[in-house]
C-alpha positions in Angstrom: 101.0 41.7 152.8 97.8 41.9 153.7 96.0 40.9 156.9 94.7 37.2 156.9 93.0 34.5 158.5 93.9 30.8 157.9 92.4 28.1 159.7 93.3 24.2 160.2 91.1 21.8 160.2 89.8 21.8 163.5 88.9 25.8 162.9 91.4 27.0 165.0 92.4 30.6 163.2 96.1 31.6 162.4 96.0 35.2 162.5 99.0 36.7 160.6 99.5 40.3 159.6 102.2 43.2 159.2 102.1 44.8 162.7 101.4 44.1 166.1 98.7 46.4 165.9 97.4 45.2 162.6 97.3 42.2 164.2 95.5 43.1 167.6 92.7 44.7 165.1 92.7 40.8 163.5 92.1 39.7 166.4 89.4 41.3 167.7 87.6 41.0 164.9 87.9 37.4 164.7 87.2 37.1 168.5 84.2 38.9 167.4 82.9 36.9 164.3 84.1 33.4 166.1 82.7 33.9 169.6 80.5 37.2 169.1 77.8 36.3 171.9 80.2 35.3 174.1 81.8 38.2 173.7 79.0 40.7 174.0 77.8 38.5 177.2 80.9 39.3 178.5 80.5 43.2 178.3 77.1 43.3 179.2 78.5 41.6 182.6 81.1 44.0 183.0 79.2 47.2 182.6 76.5 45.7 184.7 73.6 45.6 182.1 72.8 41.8 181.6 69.4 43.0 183.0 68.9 45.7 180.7 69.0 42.8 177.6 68.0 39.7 179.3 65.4 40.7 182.2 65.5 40.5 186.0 67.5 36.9 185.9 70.4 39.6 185.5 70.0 41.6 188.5 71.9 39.6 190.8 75.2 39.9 189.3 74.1 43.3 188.1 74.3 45.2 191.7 77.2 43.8 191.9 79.0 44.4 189.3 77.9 47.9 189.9 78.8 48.4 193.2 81.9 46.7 192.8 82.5 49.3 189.9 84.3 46.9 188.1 83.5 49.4 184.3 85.1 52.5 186.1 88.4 49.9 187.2 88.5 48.5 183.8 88.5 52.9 182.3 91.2 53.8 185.2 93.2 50.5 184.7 93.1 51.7 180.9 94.0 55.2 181.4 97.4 54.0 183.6 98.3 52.1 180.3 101.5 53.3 178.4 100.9 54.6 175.2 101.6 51.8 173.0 99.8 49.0 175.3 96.6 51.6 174.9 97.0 52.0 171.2 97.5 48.4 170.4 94.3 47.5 173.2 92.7 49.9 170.8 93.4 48.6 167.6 91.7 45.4 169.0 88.4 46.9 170.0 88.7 48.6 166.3 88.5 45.0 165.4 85.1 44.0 167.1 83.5 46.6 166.1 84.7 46.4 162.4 83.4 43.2 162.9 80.2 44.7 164.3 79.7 47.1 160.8 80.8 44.5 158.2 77.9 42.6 160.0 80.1 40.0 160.9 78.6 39.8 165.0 75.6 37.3 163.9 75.1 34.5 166.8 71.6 32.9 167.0 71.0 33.9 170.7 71.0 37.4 169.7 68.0 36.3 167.4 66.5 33.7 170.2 66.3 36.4 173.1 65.6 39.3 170.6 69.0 41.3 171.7 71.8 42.4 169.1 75.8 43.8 169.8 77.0 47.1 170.0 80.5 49.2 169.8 82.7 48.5 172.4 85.0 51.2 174.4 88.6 51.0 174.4 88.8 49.9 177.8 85.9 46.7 177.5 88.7 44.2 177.0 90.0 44.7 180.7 86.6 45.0 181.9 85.9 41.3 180.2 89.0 40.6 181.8 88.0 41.4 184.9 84.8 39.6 184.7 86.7 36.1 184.7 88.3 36.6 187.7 86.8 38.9 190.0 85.0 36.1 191.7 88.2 34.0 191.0 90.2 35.1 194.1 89.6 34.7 197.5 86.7 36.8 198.8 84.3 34.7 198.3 85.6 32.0 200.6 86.2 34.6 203.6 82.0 35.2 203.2 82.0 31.5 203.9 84.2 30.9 206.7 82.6 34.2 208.1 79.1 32.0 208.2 81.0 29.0 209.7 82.9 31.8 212.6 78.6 32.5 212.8 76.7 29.2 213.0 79.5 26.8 214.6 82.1 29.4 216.2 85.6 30.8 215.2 87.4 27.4 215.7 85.2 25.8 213.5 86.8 27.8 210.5 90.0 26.1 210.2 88.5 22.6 211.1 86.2 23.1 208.0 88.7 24.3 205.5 92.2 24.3 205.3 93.7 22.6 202.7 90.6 21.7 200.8 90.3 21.4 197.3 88.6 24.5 196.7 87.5 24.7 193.1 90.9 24.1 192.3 92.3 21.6 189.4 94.6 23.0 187.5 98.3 21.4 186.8 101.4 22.4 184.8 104.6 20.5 184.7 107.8 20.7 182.9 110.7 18.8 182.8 114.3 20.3 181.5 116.3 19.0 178.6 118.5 16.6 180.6 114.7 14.4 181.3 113.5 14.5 177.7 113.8 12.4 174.7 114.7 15.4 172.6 117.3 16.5 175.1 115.1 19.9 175.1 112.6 21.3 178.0 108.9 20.2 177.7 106.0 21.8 179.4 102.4 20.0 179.8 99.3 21.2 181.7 95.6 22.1 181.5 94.1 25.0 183.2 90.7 23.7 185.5 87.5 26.4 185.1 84.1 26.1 184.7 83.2 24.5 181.3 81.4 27.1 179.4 79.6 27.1 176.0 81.9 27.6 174.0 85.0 27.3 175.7 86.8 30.0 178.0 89.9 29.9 176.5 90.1 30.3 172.2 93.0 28.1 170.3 95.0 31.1 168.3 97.8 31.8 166.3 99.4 35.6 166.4 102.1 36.1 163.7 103.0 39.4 162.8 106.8 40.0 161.7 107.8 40.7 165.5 106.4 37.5 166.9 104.8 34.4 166.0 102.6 32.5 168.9 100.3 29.9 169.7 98.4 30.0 172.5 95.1 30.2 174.5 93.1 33.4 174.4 90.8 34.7 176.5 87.9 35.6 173.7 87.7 39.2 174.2 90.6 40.2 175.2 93.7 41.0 172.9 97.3 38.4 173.6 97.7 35.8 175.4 98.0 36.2 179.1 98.1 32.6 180.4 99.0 30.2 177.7 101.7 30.5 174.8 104.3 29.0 172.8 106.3 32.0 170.8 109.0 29.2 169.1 111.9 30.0 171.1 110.3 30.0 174.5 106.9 29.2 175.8 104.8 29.7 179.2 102.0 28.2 181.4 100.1 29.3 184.3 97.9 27.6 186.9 96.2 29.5 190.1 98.8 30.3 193.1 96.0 30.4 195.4 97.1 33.4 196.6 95.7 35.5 199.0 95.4 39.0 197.5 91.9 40.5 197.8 90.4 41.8 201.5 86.8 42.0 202.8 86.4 45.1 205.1 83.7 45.6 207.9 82.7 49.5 207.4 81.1 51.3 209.8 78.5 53.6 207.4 76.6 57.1 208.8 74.9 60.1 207.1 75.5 63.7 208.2 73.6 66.0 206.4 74.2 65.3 202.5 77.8 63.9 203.2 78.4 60.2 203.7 80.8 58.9 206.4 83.1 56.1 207.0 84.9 55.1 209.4 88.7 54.6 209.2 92.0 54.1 211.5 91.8 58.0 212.2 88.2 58.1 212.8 85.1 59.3 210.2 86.1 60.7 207.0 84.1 61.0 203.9 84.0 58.5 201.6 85.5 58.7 198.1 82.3 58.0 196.1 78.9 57.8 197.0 75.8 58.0 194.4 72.7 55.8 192.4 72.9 54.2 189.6 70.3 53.0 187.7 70.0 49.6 186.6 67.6 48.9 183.1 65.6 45.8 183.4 64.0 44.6 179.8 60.3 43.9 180.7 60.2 45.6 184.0 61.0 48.7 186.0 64.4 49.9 186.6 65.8 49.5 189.9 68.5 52.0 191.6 71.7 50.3 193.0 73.8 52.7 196.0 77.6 53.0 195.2 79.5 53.4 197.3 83.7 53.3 197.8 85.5 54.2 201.1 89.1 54.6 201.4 89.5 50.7 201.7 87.5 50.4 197.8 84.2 49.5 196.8 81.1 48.7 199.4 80.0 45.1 197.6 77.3 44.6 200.1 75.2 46.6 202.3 75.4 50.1 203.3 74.6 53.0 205.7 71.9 50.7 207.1 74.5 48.3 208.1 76.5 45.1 207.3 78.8 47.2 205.1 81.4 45.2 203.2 83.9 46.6 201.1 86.6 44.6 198.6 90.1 45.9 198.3 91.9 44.4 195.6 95.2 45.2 193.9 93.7 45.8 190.5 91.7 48.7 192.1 94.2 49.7 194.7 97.2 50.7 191.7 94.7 50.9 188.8 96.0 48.3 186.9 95.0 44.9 186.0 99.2 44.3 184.2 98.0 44.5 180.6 100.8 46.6 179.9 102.7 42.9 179.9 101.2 41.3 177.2 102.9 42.8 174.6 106.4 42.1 175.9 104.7 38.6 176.3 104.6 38.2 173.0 107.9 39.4 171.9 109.4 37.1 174.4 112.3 35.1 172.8 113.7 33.9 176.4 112.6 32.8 179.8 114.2 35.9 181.1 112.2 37.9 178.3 108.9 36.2 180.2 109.8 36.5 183.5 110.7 40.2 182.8 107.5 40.5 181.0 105.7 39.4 184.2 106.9 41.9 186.7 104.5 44.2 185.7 101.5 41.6 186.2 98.9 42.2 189.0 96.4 39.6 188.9 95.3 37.2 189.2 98.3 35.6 190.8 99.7 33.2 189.1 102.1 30.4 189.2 104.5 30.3 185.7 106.2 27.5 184.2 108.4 29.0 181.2 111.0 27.5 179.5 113.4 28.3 176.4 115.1 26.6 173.4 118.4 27.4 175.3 117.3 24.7 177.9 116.5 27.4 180.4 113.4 26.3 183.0 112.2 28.7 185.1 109.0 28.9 188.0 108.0 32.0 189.6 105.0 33.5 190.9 103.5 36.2 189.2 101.4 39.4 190.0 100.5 41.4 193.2 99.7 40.2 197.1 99.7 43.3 199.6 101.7 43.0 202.6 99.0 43.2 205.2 97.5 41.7 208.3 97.6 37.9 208.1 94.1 38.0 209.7 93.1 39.6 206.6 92.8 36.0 204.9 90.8 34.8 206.8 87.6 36.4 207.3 86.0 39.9 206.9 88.2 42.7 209.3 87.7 46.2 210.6 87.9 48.8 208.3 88.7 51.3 211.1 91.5 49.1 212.1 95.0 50.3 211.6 96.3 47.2 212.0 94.4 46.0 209.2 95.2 48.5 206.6 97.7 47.6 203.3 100.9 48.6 204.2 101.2 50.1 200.2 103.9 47.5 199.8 103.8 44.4 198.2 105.1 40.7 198.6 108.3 39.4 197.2 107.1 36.4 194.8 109.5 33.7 194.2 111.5 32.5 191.4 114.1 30.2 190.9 115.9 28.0 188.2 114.5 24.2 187.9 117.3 21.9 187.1 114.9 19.1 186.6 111.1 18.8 187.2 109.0 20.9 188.2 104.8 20.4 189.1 102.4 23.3 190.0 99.1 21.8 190.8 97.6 24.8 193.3 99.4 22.8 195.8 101.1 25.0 199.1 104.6 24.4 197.9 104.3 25.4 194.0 101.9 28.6 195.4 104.8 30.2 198.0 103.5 28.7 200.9 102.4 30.6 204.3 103.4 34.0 203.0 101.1 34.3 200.0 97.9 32.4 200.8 95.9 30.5 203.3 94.6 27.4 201.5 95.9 25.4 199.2 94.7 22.3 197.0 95.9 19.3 198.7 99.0 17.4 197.4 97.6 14.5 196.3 98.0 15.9 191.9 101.4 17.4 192.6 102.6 14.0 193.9 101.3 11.6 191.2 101.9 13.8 188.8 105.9 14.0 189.8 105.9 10.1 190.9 104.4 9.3 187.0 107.1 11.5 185.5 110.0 9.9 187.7 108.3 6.4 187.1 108.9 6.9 183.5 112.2 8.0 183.6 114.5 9.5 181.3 113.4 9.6 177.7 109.9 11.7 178.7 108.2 12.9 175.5 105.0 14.4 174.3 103.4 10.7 174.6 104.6 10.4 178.1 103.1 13.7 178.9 99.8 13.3 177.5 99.4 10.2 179.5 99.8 11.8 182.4 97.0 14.5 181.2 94.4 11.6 181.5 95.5 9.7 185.0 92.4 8.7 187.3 93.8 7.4 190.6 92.0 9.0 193.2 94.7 10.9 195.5 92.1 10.8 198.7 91.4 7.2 198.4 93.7 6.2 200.6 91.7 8.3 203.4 88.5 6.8 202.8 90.0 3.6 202.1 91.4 3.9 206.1 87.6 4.7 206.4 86.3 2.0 205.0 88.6 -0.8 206.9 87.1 1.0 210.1 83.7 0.7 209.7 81.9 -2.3 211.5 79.8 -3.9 212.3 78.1 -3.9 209.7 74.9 -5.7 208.0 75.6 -8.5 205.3 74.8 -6.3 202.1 76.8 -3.0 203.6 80.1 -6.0 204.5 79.0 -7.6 200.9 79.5 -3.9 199.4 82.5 -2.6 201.9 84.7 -5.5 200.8 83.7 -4.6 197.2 85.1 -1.4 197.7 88.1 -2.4 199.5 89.5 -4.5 196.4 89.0 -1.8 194.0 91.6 0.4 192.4 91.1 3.8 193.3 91.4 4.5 189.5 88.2 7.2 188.6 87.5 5.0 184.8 84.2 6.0 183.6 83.5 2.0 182.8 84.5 1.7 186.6 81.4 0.0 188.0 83.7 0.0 191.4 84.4 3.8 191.3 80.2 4.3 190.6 79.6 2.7 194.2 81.8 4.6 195.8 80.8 8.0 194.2 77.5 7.1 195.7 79.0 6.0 198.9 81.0 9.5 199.3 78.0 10.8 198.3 75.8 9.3 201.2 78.5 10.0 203.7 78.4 13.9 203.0 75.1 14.1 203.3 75.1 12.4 206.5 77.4 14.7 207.9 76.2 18.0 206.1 72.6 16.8 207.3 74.3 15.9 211.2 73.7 18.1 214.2 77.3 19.0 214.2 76.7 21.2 210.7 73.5 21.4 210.5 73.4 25.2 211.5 75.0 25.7 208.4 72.0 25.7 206.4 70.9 28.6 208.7 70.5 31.9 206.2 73.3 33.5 205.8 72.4 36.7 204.7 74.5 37.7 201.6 73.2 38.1 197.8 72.1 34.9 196.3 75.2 35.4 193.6 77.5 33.8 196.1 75.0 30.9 196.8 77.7 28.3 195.2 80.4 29.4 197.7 77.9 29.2 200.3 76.4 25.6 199.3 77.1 23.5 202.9 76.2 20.2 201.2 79.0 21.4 198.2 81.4 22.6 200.9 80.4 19.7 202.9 82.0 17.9 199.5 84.9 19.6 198.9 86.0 19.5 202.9 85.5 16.0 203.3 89.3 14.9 203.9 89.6 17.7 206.1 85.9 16.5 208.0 87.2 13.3 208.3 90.8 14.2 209.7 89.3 16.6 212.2 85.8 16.5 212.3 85.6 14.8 215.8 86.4 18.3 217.4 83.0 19.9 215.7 81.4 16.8 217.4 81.2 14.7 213.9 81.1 10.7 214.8 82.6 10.0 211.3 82.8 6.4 211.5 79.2 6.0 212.6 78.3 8.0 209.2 80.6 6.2 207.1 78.7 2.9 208.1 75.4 4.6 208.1 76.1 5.8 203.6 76.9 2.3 203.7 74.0 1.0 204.9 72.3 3.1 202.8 73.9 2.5 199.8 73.8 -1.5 200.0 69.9 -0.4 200.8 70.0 1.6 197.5 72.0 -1.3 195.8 69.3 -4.2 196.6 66.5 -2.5 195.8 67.8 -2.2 192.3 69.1 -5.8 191.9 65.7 -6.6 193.3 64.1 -4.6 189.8 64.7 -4.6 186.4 66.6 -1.1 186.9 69.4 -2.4 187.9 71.6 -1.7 185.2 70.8 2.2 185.7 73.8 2.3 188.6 76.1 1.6 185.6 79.3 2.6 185.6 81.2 6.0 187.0 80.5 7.4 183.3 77.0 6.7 183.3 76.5 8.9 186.4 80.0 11.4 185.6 78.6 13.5 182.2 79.9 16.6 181.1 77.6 19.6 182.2 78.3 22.2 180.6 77.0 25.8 181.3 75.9 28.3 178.5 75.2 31.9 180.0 71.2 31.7 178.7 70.6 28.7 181.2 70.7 31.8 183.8 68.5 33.7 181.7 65.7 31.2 180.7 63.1 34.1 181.0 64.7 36.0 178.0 64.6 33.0 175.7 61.0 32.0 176.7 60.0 35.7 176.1 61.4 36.5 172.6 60.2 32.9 171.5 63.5 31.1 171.2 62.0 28.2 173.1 64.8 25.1 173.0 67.7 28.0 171.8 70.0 26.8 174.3 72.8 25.0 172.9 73.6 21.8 174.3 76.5 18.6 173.4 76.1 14.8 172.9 75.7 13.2 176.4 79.8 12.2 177.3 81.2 10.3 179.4 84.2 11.2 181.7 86.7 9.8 184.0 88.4 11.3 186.4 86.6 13.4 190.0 88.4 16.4 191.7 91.5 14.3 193.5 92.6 13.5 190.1 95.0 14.5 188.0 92.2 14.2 185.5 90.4 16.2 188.0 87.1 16.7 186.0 85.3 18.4 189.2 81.9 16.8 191.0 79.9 17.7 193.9 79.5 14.7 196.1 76.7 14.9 197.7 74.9 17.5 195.3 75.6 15.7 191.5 77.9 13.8 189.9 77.6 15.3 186.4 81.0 16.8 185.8 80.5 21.1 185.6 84.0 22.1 186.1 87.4 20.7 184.4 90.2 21.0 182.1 89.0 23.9 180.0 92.4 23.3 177.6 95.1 20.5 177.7 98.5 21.5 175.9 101.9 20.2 175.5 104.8 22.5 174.5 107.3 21.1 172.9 110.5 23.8 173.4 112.5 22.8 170.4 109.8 21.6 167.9 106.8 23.4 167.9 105.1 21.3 165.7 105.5 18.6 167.7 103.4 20.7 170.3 99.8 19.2 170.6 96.6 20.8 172.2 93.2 20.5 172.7 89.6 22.3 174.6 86.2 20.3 175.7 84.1 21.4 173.0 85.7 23.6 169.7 86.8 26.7 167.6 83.7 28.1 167.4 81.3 29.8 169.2 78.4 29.5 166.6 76.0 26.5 167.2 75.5 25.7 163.8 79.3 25.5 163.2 81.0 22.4 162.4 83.8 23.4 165.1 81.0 23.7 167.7 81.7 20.9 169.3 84.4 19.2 167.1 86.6 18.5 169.8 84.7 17.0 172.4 85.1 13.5 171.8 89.1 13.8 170.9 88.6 15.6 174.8 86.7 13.4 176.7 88.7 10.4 175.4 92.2 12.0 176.7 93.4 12.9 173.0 95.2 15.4 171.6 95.3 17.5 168.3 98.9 18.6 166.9 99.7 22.2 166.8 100.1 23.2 163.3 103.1 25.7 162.0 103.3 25.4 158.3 101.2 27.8 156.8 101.0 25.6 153.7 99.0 23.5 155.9 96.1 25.8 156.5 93.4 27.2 154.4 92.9 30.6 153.6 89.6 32.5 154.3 88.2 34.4 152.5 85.6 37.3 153.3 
């Protein structure tokens, strides 16, 4: 039989072939036909060379990915590989750049910024790998609460912080056979990133006489890591919020030609140290310093001072835990998966998996070093010993779930204390388990996708307790308080109710970002502009708010006086519209919440305008959403900065254990990652609208392609 592609009539390819490594080459070669800029954007980011084909715009993330040395982890990482994980990797690389010969690689932004793909090494699907979740941990945050230890003191940190919903939306739930219509274990979620043009994850189907799956690929990268339904059992992940990469203070000095660091037992040198030059289309190359110390890569300055290194697991053992996505696959039981998963590293993950024996299981899954719990928080001593990694590594737990079970980044689903420091709050993991109890016995896929799409707020009740606080008050800001206080809660995008109070929580974080209290932390802050978003203090302002609110009278924050001042000013705001012909434009929560998605030339503007592919940025139909971040329809905004949605349910699924067919899925825009494809954005209004699209198994069903 030979290899083939079939597709359904969303576009979604079923990949079927003899052997597992017939398939991987499949595979890649679809991944490269289907999404081939994506793909090639993804390389250039991991080697460090979007400059070199898209012009200084690049540079940012290019020193970093550099120094970070995330190419030579993604070679090591491959090396430590057994021999049948490298050769089946390999086959899938064959596959891109079979692609890349037969001519197969055409995207019009390779045309509209004058660039074109190239071979791929064996090791550039772990290095793509690596690109979607270096800046997916932790780090990042421990820059920000090092600025907050800065501008408003150490006790400020945890004031600001804890338990906010840090970019962090993502829910799974399952519920065992004794729940379920069918009398058989259902699993429901949707993974919460940024929504990229085209789509993070791809809709696949792998069938090859050892396995046949459906799932959600990473395009790029060969299996499927996070998402997957292999008939007989099936899996789902969402963010453990686990604590598992370090920021290190090094102390940095030259003798002679040697550079030294210093560590618990005092200077040594360090493991690498030399210059790199970076290519810069249109301008002059610049030369990045690498440098790694015993503790890992130097991420930010250097002999000069403010050294700061990143230790991370994946760098630390070499490995990333590829070598368990082949044993993924060939899973047949929830003990096949969890077994499958001792060898992952990271990101840590929690798992939902459940068989067609009525087996449920949750477990954690990858690698946290046992270390210093000050480690978490901010940036330590390197020549510390009491900051050092033990070389051990946390237990992770498992158990059985005899019932339901919800993972929504919350502290309980994530292990708690001992693997992390923040946590969403548990405003989706309660709903979500109070709508499944609601309903009862009997839950099936219908029940399920309903829950996909709920919009109460979870926090509501906090700034409803706000709201009934906050006098006196003028006539118009009474007028619109009262307003407020008879609404739902609900997040509907033809919500006129939930449009005043997005601009009301909008007006109250900027009064408080813009208050004396946190003023200071718009100071400069010193680190490279590419962690500007985590750094944002009207956007952390935003996503703190509960947290503000609860405890902000210790930073000196009057909240009540700034809860009736955004209400002032949004009755203000209000009258002045009713008092013009404009004042329709307030609308509804959907007028103002649109999907904004980002396409990786937005960040690159400077390449389009200079090979002539003016208006080359692909774009989707204006669409409406419901839902905000303490949903369980938590399509992200930034109160106080936008409302337009940039950050949401990337997939939505539904596995049905016993009846695959019965399994139904869907992703915010489509198949392909070709603008002028049908399948560009064939799925965005069955998304937006809460729907679903079955998952198709009879191979009758699909047509052939032919090349």
């Amino acid at each position: 039989m030979p290899a083939e592609t079939f597709r359904d009539p969303w576009g979604i390819p079923h990949l079927r072939a003899n052997t597992a490594d017939e398939l991987a080459f499949l595979q890649g070669k679809n991944a490269a036909a289907d999404r081939s800029w994506q793909i090639e954007m993804e390389r250039w980011r991991a080697e460090g060379r979007t400059a070199e084909h898209l012009g200084a715009d690049g540079l940012e993330w290019d020193r970093f990915a550099r120094r970070a040395r995330l190419d030579d982890t993604a070679r090591r990482c491959f090396q430590n590989l057994d021999a049948e994980t490298q050769r089946w990797c390999t086959a899938y690389v064959d596959g891109v750049n079979h692609a890349l010969d037969s001519k197969l690689r055409d995207a019009p932004e390779f045309r509209n910024t004058g660039t074109a793909p190239a071979a791929w090494q064996p090791w550039t699907p772990l290095g793509v790998f690596m690109v979607h979740h270096i800046l997916f941990g932790t780090f990042p945050n421990k820059l920000w609460r090092e600025h907050i230890a800065k501008t408003l003191g150490p006790d400020a940190v945890a004031l600001f912080s804890i338990e906010a919903p840090v970019w962090a939306g993502s829910n799974a739930w399952a519920a065992a056979g004794g729940l379920t219509a069918t009398g058989s274990p259902l699993i429901a979620g949707d993974p919460h990133r940024l929504l990229e043009l085209p789509g993070v994850y791809q809709q696949v189907r792998l069938a090859c006489p050892e396995f046949d799956v459906v799932g959600l690929a990473f395009p790029g990268v060969p299996g499927l890591p996070h998402f997957g339904h292999a008939g007989t059992v099936a899996w789902a992940i969402t963010n453990a919020m686990a604590d598992y990469q370090d920021l290190y203070q090094e102390q940095l000095r030259r003798s002679g030609n040697v550079l030294l660091a210093l560590g618990p037992d005092g200077d040594s040198p360090v493991r690498a140290h030399h210059e790199e030059a970076i290519l810069v289309r249109g301008g002059a190359a610049e030369t990045v310093e690498v440098i790694e110390t015993d503790r890992g890569p130097v991420i930010f300055g250097g002999p000069d001072g403010g050294a700061l290194s990143l230790r991370t697991p994946a760098r630390a053992a070499e490995s990333l835990g590829f070598q368990a996505l082949l044993p993924l696959l060939r899973s047949r039981s929830a003990d096949d998966v969890e077994q499958a998963l001792r060898a992952w590293v990271e990101p840590v993950n929690c798992v939902l998996v459940a068989d067609s024996g009525g087996a449920v299981r949750q477990l954690v899954a990858g690698k946290v070093p046992a270390r210093n719990r000050d480690n978490r928080v901010r940036p330590v001593p390197g020549w510390s010993a009491e900051h050092q990694w033990t070389g051990d590594w946390e237990d992770l737990p498992a158990s059985p779930v005899p019932g339901l079970a919800v993972h929504a980044n919350d502290r309980e689903a994530g292990g708690g204390d001992r693997l992390g420091l923040e946590f969403a709050p548990a405003h989706r993991a309660r709903r979500i388990r109070q709508l499944l109890e609601e309903h009862g016995p009997g839950l099936d896929a219908a029940a399920m996708q309903d829950i996909h799409t709920d919009t109460w707020l979870g926090s509501w009740p906090v700034f409803r307790a706000l709201l009934e606080g906050s006098a006196p008050l003028s006539d118009a800001a009474l007028k619109l308080r009262d307003r407020l206080l008879q609404w739902s809660g609900h997040m509907d995008a033809d919500s006129g109710d939930a449009a005043f109070f997005a601009a009301w929580r909008s007006a109250l974080v900027l009064d408080l970002a813009n208050s004396p209290a946190l003023l200071r932390l718009a100071d400069p802050h010193g680190y490279p502009a590419l962690f500007a978003p985590w750094l944002h203090p009207v956007a952390r302002t935003g996503f703190a708010l509960e947290s503000l609110l609860a405890n902000g009278r210790a930073l000196g924050l009057d909240v009540d006086a700034a809860a009736r001042r955004a209400l002032e000013e949004t009755a203000l705001e209000e009258t002045a519209l009713e008092e013009t012909a404009a004042a329709a434009s307030a609308g509804t929560w959907g007028d103002r919440h649109t999907v904004l998605p980002l396409h990786a030339l937005l960040e690159h503007g400077s390449a389009v305008e200079k090979a002539g592919g003016g208006g080359a940025v692909p774009g989707v139909p204006p669409t409406r959403l419901s839902g905000d971040t303490a949903c369980v329809l938590s399509t992200e905004s930034l109160p106080g900065a936008s409302d337009r949605c940039f950050r949401g349910p990337v997939a939505r699924y539904i596995w049905d254990i016993v009846d695959r067919a019965n399994s139904r899925w869907v992703v915010p825009f489509g198949a392909s990652g070709l603008p002028q494809d049908q399948h560009f954005t064939s799925q965005l209004p069955l998304w937006a609208a809460g729907q679903l699209i079955p998952v198709i198994t009879d191979w009758e069903q699909l047509t052939k392609e032919t090349t």
